[in-house]
N, C-alpha and C positions, 0 to 999 in steps of 0.2 A: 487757588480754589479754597474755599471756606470746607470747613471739618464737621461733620455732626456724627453723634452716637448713638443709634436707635435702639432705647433700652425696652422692651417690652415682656409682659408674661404671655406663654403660650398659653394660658386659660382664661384670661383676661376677656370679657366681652364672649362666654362662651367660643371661645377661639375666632372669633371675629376676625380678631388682631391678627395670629397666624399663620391664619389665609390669605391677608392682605399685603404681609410683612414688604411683598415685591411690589406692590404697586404704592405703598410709603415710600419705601425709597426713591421710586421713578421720581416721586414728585419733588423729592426734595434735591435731588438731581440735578431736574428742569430750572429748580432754581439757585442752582450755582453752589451745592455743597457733595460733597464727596462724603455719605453716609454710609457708617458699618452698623449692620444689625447685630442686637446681642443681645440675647436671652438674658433674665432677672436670675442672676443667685445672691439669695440675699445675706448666707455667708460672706461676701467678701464685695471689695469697696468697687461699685463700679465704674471710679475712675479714677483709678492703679493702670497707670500707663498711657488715661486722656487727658491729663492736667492740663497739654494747651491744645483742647476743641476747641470751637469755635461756639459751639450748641448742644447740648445736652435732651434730645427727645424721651421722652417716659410716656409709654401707654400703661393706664392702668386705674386704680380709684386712688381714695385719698392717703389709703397708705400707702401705697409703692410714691405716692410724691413726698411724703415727710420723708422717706425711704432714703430718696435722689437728693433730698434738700440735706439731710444731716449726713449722711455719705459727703456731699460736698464742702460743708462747714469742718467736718474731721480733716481735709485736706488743706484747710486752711482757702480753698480758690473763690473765682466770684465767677459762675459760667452762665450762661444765660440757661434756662430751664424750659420747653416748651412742653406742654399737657396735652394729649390726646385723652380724650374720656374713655377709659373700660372697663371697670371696677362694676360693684354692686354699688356703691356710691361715689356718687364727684359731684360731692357742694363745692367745690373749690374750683372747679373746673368749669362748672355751671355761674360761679358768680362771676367769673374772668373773662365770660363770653364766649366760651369754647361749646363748639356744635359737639351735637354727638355722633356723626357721621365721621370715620375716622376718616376717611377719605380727604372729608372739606376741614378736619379742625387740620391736617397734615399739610392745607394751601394755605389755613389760615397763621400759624407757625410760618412757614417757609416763606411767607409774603410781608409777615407783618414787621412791625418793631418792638424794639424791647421794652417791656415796661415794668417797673420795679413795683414789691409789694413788701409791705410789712412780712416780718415773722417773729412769732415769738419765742420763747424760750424757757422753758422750764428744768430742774435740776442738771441742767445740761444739753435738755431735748430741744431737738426746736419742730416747729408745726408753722404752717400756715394757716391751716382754716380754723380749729378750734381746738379748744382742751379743752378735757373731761377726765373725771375720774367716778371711783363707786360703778354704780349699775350701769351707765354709758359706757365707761371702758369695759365691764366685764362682759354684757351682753355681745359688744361686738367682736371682741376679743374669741368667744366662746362658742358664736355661732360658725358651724363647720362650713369650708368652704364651698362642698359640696351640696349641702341645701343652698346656700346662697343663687352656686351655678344654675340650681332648677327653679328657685323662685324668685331669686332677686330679693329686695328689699323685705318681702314678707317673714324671709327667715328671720331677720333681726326682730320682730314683730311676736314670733311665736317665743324665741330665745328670752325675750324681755320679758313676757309674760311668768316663766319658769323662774325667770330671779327675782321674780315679786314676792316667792315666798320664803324667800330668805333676805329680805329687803327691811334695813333697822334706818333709824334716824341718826343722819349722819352730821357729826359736829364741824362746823367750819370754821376757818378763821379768815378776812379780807383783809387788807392791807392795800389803803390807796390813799394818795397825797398826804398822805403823815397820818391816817387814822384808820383805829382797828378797829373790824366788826366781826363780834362773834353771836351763830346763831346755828340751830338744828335746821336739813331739809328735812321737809316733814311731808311733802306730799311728792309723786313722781309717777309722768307720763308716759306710756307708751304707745306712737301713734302711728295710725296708717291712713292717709288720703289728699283730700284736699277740703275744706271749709272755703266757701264763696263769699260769704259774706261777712269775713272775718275782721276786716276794715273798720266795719260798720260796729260790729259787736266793741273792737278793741278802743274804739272812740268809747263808747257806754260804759266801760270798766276806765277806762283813764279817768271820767269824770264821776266815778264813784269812788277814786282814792286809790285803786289800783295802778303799781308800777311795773314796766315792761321792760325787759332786758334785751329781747329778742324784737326783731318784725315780724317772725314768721305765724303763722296761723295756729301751728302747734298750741304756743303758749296761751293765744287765747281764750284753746279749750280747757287749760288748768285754772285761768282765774276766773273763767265763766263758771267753772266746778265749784271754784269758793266761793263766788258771790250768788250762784243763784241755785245751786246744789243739783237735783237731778236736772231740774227745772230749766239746765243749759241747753238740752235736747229739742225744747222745742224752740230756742234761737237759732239754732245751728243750721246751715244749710250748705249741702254737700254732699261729697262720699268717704267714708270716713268710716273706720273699725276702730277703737280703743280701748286701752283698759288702764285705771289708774287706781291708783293705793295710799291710802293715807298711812302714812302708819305710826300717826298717833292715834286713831281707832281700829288699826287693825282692818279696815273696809277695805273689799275690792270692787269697783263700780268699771264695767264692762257695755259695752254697747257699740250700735254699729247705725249706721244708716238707715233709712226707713225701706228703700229698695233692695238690702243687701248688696251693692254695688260690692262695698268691701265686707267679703261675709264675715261671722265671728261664732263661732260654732263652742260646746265648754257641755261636761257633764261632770253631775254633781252626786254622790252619795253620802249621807250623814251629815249633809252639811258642808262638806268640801269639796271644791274644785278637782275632778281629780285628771280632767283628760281635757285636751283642747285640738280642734283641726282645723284645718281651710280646707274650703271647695274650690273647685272653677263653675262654669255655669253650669254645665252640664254632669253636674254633681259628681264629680270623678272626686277622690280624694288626696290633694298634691301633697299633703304635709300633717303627719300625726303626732305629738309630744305632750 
């Protein structure tokens, strides 16, 4: 009988996970592995005495999977890794095809095959889905677990907001195929929703000279900021709250959808920003900072 480790956090998925811990396992059972459940401490390696499973399960977002992935590189092993999605975020999980139904992504692990992925590796770390550093790491870093558990993604949204005023221009250096590029960010997004017609817009900036690093919709709203200045708002079509900073002028340009789908709420005295909230529809107030 094949071996699996069901690593998961009890708050993961607003305890989703927890509750279900018994009917993971059944499933993975059914399918010929003799699974031990085992709570996430992130003190200590959690596989100190699995070196030969078979399968490695992680419920959780994208950090508890760098989590599982560099716990395992420290051991020197190569174990297969399956993701169930529970975090406040899983782009990693979502680009690999994993449902968010812990249930079905637990069939689709226990059914599927293996398939290998890039990772990289920085000063020693390694990641799978992205690096970041500056206001990306510190934002997420710094947003408390517990607004996450009440709002989800929105916390990271208000967090972002709060580092925009301590947000300077940050020097870089690239280094690829044998040449260096040195340059300041100078501008930086914070976003929440979704843009529908961002395809469309991102073709119209490519053939104005604009380059894209990303696919995602995000970015389209930062070079539709450079190339058409307020005047992106009436491209834009979606639901969609933001706020972005240049800060080589100092500017914070803020805005939200024409329905308020994604609200954005901000008062100001003297001239400065000094409060910001989200509502739900029914004007309750989920989140004040």
């Amino acid at each position: 009988m094949k071996t699996a480790v069901f690593l998961y956090n009890p708050e993961s998925g607003k305890g989703k996970i927890a509750r279900n811990v018994g009917c993971i396992s059944t499933i993975f059972q059914a399918y010929g592995y003799d699974v031990t459940p085992q709570r996430i401490d992130f003190t200590v390696n959690p596989f100190d005495g699995n070196e030969t499973i078979d399968l490695m399960v992680v419920a959780g977002g994208d950090g508890t999977v760098n989590y599982a992935v560099n716990a395992m590189k420290r051991k020197g092993l190569d174990i297969p890794i399956g993701v169930i999605p529970a975090g406040t975020a899983n782009d990693f999980a979502g680009a690999v095809g994993m449902s968010r139904e812990p249930l079905e992504a637990a069939r689709q692990i226990a059914s599927g095959a293996v398939d290998r992925v890039d990772c990289g590796c920085v000063n020693g770390l390694y990641f799978v889905n992205i690096f970041s550093f500056g206001i990306f790491t510190t934002t997420s870093q710094r947003t408390p677990d517990q607004r996450k558990h009440k709002i989800g993604k929105l916390a990271y949204l208000i967090e972002g907001v709060k580092e925009l005023r301590a947000m300077h221009a940050v020097p870089l250096k690239v280094v690829a195929d044998g040449q260096a590029f040195d340059f300041n960010s100078l501008m930086v997004l914070v976003f929440n929703g979704e843009i529908y017609n961002y395809r469309e817009l991102r073709r119209q900036l490519i053939a104005a000279g604009h380059a894209f690093s990303t696919q995602g919709d995000a970015e389209v709203v930062l070079h539709g900021f450079e190339q058409w200045g307020e005047g992106v708002l009436d491209r834009l079509r979606g639901m969609f709250a933001f706020a972005l900073y240049d800060t080589a002028t100092g500017e914070l340009f803020c805005a939200r959808d024409t329905f308020g789908i994604k609200p954005l709420y901000y008062a100001v005295e003297d001239g400065r920003i000094l409060h910001t909230w989200i509502e739900n529809l029914d004007g309750k107030v989920l989140l004040e900072a």
